[in-house]
C-alpha positions in Angstrom: 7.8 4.8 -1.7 11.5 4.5 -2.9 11.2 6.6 -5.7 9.0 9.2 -4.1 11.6 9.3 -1.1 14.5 9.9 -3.8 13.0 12.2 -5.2 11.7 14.1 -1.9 15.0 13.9 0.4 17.5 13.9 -2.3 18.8 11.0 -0.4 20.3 7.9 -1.7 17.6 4.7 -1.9 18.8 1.1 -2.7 15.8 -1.3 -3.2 16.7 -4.4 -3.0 14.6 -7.3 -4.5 14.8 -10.8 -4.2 13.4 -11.8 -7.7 14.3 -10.4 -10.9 13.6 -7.2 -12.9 9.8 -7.2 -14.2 9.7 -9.2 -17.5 7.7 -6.7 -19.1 7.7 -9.5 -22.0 6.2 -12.3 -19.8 3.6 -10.1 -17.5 2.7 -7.1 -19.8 -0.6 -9.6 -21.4 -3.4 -9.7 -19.3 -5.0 -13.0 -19.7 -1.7 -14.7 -20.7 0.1 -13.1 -17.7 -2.5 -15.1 -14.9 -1.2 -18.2 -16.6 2.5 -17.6 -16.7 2.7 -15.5 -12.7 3.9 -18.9 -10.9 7.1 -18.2 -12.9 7.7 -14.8 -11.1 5.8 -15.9 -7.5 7.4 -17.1 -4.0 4.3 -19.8 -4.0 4.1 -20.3 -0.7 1.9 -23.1 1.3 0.3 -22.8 4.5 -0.2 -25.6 6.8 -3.4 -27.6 6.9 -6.2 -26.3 7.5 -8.2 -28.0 10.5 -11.8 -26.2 8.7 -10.9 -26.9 5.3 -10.5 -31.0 5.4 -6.5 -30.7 5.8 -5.8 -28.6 3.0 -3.0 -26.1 2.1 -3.3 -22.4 0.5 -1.5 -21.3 -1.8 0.1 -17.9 -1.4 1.7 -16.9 -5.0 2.7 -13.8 -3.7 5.0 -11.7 -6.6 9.1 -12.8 -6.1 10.1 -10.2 -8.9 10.2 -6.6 -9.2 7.2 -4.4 -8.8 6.0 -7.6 -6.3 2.6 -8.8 -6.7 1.5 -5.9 -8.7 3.1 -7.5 -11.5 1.5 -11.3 -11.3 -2.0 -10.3 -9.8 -5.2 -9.5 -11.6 -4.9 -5.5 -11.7 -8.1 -4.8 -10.0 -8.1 -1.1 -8.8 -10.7 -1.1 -6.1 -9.3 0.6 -2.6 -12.7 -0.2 -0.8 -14.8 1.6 1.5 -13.8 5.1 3.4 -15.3 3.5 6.6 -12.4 1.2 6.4 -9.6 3.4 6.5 -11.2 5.4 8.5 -11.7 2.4 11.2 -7.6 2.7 10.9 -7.6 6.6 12.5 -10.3 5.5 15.2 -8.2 2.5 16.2 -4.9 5.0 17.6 -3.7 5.6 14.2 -3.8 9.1 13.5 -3.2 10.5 10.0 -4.5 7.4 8.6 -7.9 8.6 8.0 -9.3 8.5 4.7 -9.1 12.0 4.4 -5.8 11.6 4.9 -5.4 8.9 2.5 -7.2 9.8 -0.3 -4.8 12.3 -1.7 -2.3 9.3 -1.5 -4.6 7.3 -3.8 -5.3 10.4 -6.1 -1.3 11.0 -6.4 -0.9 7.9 -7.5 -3.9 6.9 -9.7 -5.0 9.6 -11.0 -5.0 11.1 -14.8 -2.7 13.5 -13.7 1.3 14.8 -14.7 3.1 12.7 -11.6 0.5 9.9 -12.1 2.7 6.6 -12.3 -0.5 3.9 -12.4 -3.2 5.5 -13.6 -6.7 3.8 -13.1 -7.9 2.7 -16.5 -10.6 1.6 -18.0 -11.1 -2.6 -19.9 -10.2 -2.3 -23.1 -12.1 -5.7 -23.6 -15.5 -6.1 -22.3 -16.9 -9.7 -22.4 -20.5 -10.2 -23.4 -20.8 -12.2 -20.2 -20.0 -9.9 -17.9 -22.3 -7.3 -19.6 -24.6 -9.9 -19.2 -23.7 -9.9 -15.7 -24.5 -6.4 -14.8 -27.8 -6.5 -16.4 -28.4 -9.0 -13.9 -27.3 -7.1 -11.3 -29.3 -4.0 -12.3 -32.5 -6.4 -12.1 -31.7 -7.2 -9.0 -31.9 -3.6 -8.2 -28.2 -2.8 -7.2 -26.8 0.2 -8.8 -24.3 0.8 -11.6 -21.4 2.4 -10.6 -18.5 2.9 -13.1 -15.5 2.2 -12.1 -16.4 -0.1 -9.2 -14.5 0.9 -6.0 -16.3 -1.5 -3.4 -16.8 2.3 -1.8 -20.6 1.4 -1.0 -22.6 -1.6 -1.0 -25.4 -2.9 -3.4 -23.2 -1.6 -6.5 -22.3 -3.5 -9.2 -20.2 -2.4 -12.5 -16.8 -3.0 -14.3 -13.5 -3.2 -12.4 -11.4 0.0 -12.7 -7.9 -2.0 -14.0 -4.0 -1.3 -13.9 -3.7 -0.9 -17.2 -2.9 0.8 -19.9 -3.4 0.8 -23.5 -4.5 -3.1 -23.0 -1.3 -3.6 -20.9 -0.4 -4.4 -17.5 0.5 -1.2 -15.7 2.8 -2.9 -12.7 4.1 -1.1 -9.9 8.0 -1.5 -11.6 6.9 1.1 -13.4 7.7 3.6 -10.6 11.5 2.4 -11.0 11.3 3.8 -14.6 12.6 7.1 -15.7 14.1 7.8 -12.2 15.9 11.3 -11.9 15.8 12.3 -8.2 18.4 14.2 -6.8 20.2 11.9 -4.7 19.8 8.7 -6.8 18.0 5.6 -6.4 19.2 2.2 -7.5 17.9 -1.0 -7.9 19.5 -4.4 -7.1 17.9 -7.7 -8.3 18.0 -11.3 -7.3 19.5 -10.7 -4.0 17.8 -12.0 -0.9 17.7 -9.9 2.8 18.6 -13.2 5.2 18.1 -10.2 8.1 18.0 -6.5 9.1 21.8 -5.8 11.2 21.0 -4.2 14.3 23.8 -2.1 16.7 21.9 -2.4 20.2 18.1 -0.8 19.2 19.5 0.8 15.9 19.0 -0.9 12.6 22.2 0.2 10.2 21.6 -2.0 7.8 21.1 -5.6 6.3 22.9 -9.3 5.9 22.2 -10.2 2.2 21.5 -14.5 1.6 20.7 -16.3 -1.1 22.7 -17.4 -4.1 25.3 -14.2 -3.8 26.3 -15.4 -0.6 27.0 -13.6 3.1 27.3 -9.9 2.8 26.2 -6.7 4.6 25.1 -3.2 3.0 25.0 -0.6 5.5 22.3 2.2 5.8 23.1 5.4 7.0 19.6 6.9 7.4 18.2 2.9 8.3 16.5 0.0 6.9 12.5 0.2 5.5 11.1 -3.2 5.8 8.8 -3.7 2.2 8.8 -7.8 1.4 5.2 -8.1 2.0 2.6 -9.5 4.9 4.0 -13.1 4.6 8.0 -12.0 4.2 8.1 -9.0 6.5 7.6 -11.1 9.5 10.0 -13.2 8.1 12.9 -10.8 7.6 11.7 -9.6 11.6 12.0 -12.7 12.5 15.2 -13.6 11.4 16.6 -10.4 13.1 15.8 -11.7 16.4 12.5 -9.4 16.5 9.5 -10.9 17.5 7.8 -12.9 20.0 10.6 -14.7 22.6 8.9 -17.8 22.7 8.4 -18.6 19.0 11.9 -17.2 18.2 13.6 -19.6 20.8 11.6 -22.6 19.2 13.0 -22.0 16.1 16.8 -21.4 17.6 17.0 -17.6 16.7 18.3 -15.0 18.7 15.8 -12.5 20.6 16.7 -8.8 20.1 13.8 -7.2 20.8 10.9 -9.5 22.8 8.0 -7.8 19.9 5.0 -10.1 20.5 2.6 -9.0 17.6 5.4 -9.9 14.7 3.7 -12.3 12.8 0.1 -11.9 14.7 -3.6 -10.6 13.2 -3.3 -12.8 9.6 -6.0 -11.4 7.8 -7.1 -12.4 4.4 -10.1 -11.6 1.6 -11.2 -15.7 1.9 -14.3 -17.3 -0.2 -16.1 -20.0 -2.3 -16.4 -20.3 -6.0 -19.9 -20.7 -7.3 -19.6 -22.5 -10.7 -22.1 -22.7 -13.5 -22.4 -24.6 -16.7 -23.0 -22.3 -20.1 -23.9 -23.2 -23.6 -21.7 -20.0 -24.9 -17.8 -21.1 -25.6 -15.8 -18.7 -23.2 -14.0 -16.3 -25.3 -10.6 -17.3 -24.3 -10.3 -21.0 -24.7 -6.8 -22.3 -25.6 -8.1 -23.0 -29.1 -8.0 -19.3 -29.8 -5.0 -18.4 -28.3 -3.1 -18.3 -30.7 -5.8 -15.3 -33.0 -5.8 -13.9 -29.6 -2.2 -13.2 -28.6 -1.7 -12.1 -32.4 -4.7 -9.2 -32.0 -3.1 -8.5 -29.0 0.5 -8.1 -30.1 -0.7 -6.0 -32.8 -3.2 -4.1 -31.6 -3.6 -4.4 -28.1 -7.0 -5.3 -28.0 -8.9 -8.7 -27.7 -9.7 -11.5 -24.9 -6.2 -11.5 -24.5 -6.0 -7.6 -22.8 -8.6 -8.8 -20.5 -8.0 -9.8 -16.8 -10.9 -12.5 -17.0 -12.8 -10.7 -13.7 -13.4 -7.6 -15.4 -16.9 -6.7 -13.5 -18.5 -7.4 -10.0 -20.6 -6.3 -7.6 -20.2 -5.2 -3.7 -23.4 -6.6 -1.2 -24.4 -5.6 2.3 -26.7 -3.2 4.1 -27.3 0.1 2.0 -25.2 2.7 3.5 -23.0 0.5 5.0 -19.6 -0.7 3.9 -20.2 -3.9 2.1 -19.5 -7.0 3.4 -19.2 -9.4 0.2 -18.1 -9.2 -2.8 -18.7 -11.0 -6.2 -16.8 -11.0 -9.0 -16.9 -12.6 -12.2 -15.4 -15.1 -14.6 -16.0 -15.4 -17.9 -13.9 -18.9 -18.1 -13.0 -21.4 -15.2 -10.2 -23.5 -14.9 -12.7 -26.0 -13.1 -14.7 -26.7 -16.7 -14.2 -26.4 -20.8 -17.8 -24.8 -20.6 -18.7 -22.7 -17.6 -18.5 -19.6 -15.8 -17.4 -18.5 -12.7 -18.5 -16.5 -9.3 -15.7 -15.5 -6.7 -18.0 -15.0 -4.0 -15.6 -12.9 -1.0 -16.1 -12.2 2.1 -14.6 -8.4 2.8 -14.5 -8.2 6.7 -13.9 -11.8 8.4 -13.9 -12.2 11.9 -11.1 -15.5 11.7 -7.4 -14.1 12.3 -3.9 -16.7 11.7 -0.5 -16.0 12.5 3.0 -16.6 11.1 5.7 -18.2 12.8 9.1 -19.3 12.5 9.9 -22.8 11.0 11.9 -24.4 13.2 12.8 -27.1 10.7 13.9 -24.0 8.6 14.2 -20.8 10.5 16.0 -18.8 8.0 13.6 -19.7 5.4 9.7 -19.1 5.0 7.0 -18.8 7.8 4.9 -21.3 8.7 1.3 -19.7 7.7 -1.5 -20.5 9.5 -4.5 -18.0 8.0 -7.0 -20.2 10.6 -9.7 -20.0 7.7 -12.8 -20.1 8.7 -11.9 -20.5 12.4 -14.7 -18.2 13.2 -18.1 -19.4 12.8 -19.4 -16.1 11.6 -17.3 -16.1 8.5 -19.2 -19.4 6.9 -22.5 -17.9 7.9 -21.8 -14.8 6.0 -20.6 -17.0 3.0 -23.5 -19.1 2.9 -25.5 -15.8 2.6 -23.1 -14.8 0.0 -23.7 -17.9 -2.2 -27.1 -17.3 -1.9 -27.4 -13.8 -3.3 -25.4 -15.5 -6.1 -28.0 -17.7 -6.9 -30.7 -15.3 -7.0 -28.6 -13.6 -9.4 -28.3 -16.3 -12.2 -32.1 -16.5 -12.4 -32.5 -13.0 -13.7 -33.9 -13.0 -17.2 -30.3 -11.1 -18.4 -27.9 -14.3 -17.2 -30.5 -17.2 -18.6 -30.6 -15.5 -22.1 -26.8 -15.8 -21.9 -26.9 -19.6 -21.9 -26.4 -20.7 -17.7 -27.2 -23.9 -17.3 -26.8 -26.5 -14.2 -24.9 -25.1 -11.2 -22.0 -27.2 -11.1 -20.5 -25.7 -7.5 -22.0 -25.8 -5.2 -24.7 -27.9 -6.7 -26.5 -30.1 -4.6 -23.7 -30.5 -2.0 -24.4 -29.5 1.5 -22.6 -25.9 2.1 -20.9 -26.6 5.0 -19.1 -29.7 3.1 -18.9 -27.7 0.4 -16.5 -24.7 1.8 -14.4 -27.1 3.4 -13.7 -28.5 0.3 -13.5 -25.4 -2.0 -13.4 -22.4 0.0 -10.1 -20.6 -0.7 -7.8 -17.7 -0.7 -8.6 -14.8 -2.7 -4.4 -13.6 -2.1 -5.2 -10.2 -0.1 -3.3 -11.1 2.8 -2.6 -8.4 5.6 -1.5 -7.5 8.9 0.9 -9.5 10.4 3.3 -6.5 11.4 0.0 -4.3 12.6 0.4 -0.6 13.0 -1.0 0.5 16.4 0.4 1.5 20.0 -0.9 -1.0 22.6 1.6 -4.0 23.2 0.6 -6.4 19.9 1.1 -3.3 17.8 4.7 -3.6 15.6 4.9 -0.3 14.2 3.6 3.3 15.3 1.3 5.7 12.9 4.6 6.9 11.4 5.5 3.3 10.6 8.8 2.9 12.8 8.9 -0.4 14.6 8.3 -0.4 18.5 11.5 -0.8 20.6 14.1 0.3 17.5 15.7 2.7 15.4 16.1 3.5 12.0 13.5 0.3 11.0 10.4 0.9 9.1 8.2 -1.6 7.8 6.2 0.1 4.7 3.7 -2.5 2.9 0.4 -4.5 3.7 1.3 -6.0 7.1 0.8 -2.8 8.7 -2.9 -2.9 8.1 -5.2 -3.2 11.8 -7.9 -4.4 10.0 -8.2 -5.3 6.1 -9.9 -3.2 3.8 -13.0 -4.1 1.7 -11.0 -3.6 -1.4 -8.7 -5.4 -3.6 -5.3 -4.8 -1.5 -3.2 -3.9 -4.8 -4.4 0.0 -4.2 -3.8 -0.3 -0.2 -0.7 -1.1 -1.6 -0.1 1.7 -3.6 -1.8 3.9 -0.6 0.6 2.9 2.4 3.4 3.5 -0.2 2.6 6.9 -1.1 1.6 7.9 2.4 5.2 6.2 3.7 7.2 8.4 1.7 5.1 11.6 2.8 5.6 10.4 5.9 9.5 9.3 6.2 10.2 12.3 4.3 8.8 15.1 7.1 10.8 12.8 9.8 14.2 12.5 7.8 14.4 16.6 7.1 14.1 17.2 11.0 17.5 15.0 12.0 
């Protein structure tokens, strides 16, 4: 979005960024890079988890530039049409796929102003080949890349990569020539967005370098993500009175949804033993990152869940997904199946720490506070297991399921069920009263203040959130642009 506003307005863009530039050296290798990401993550905790036994969810979301596009698993899959679609229907007009879709095509496609371009694995593991013969005698169809756009399709992930490399969303800082200018200033924190009366005209910077303000002349666009966004709200006295004046902050604009509608991709892994060494064991690093360096190809340009499959009533948007692991941190020997549920019905919130108001939420997803999400799991785990007994997955050498094995599902998910990190909504676009931005993304009650990332979702899409991402960005700056050239 900053770039393409640079280079639409001709007006001056500072991103600001609270992590460092993107260590292309560190992050650019697949396989190595889903080991190393901690380095370049916020990892932020939720509280317990009453359904889950008491346990805490990890929420690595990216802390450097190019955000979480540059530490996730670069799965290109922006879901079903229905979904977006739902956004329009809900009082969001011009959010309709239709809409949308030339967004996604902009910035995808194999095209001249193409900046992440949809590419194909470079390295296709015998087990996930193995996979999608399975899925094919199951009688779902092939579909090449997989989109999650219909259900009862199976095939290879569509990848942000190129040339066996990650492809991060940094890259749109690259090569910038706009008119006006855009600039780029690292390892600085936003403590909170300045406001005169209702008109945002700027920021208050935190962190290491200290108090300081940068002022905004045209305003302030809100991008640190669906956990952080709230946060930065938060911390300039907008949100909801009550949780603000627990946490001693000052309320500015009484903004009850701040926070509100958590949504999240949430699931259970279903583990199985194989007799077939995974193909990127730490014995063969080493060969591995060599090929790689030299060649770009190998285990080592894969993303380990390179293929999948999308289940649900035919014809309608699917409700679970599976996707695939050739190698599992869980076992030296096995193979793994992220088994997802796409549309849950159980909604968390953030709020302000009072222990730490200036610092992170306290993120309560509520997992599996709806009983309809474990019941659509347990189905989930079941088409799973009909899966591994096609002929195609027991010539590849599966032996005893591991997880869940014989333990009771119920027990199981609340010991194992996890997040799946597509979190979304907490600063929802809409135009009742819990509703924290309009359709043209400006937040209720203010001036000059945007919020432009995955907390505006309503509802969260079937897809892998990295192209929502990339979507809301693109449709942003089309957007911002049209309002800033009539002031």
């Amino acid at each position: 979005m900053a770039r393409r506003l640079a280079e639409q307005t001709g007006k001056r863009v500072l991103v600001i960024e609270a992590g460092p530039s993107y260590p292309g050296w560190a992050l650019q290798m697949p396989l190595a890079s889903l080991r190393l990401r901690t380095a370049w993550s916020w990892n932020l905790e939720s509280v317990p988890q009453p359904q889950l036994n008491g346990r805490r969810m990890r929420f690595p979301m990216g802390r450097v530039v190019g955000g979480t596009a540059s530490v996730n698993a670069m799965v290109a899959a922006a879901g079903a049409q229905g979904d977006h679609d739902a956004w329009a229907a809900a009082g969001c007009p011009g959010w309709a796929w239709a809409d949308l879709q030339p967004c996604l095509e902009r910035a995808t496609a194999a095209a001249k102003r193409s900046l992440l371009p949809i590419g194909r694995p470079v390295y296709e593991s015998a087990f996930s080949q193995a996979f999608l013969q399975a899925c094919a005698e199951e009688g779902l169809r092939r579909q090449d890349p997989l989109s999650g756009a219909e259900a009862e399709t199976c095939g290879m992930f569509g990848l942000f990569q190129q040339g066996g490399g990650r492809l991060s969303a940094a890259r749109y800082l690259h090569d910038v020539q706009p008119a006006g200018g855009l600039t780029l200033l690292p390892r600085t924190e936003v403590r909170r967005v300045v406001l005169e009366g209702t008109r945002a005209v700027g920021v208050e910077l935190g962190g290491r370098r200290g108090r300081g303000q940068i002022l905004a002349r045209e305003g302030v666009i809100v991008c640190a993500g669906t956990i952080l966004s709230p946060r930065i709200l938060h911390s300039s006295g907008i949100g909801p009175t009550q949780a603000l004046e627990a946490a001693g902050l000052p309320v500015l604009v009484d903004l009850p949804g701040v926070g509100q509608n958590l949504q999240d991709h949430f699931g259970v892994p279903v583990v199985v033993e194989s007799r077939v060494p995974p193909p990127g064991r730490p014995a063969r690093w080493l060969q591995a990152a060599a090929e790689w360096a030299i060649m770009r190809t190998g285990v080592m340009a894969s993303n380990c869940c390179e293929s999948g499959c999308f289940l649900g009533p035919p014809g309608a948007s699917p409700e679970i997904e599976v996707f695939t692991h050739f190698q599992t941190s869980r076992h030296p020997r096995a193979v793994e199946f992220s088994v997802v549920l796409l549309h849950p019905q159980s909604r968390g919130r953030l709020t302000p720490n009072p222990a730490n108001p200036w610092g992170p939420p306290l993120i309560d997803p509520e997992f599996l506070s709806s009983p309809a999400d474990a019941l659509a799991l347990q189905a989930g785990v079941a088409r799973v297991r009909s899966l591994v007994q096609q002929p195609a997955l027991r010539r590849f050498g599966l032996g005893r399921e591991l997880l869940p094995g014989a333990l009771d599902l119920p027990a199981f998910m609340r010991d194992h069920a996890t997040t799946y990190y597509h979190p979304a909504g907490t600063c929802r676009m809409g135009s009742d009263r819990l509703a924290v931005v309009d359709p043209r993304l400006r937040v209720h009650g203010l001036d000059n203040l945007w919020v432009v990332d995955n907390s505006i979702m309503p509802t969260i899409t079937g897809g892998h959130t990295a192209a929502t991402a990339l979507i809301i960005g693109e449709r942003a700056a089309d957007i911002l642009s049209a309002d800033l050239a009539h002031r």
